[in-house]
C-alpha positions in Angstrom: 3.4 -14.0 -20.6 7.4 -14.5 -19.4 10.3 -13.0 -20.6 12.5 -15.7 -19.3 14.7 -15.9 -22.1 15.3 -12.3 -22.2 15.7 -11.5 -18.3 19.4 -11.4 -17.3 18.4 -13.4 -13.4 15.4 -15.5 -14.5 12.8 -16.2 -11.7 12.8 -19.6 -10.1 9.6 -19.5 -8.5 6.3 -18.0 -9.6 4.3 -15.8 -7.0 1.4 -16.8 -5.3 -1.8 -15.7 -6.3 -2.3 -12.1 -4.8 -4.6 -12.2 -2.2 -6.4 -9.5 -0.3 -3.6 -7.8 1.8 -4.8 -5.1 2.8 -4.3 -4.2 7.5 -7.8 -3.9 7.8 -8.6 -3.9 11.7 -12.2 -6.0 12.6 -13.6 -4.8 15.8 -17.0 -6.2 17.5 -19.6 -4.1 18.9 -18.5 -4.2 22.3 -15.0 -3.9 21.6 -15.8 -0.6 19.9 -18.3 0.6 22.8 -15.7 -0.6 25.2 -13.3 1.7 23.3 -15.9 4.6 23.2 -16.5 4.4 26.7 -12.6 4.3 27.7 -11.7 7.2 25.9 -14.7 9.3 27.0 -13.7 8.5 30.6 -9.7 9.3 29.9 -11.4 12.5 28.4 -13.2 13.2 31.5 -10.4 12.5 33.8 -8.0 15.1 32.2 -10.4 17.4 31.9 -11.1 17.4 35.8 -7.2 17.5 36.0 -6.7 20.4 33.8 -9.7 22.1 35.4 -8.5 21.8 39.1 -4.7 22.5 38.0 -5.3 25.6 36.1 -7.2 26.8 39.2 
């Protein structure tokens, strides 16, 4: 139902059907072990940095 009659600035267009906008983020298998692996190795790295700097 619209109030257009009784709205001071009536609309001038009607909105589009609401679709599913959610920021969903799709990620393939290998993208996510790729990921996985990455990190674990950054993880590795710094903790051999730390390790050696702190003695």
């Amino acid at each position: 139902m619209e109030y257009t009659k009784y709205r001071r600035h009536p609309r001038v267009y009607k909105k589009q059907a609401e679709e599913n906008n959610e920021n969903t983020l799709t990620l393939t298998a290998a993208a996510a072990a790729g990921i996985l692996a990455l990190s674990f190795a950054k993880g590795m790295f710094w903790g051999y940095m730390i390790k050696k700097w702190r003695g």
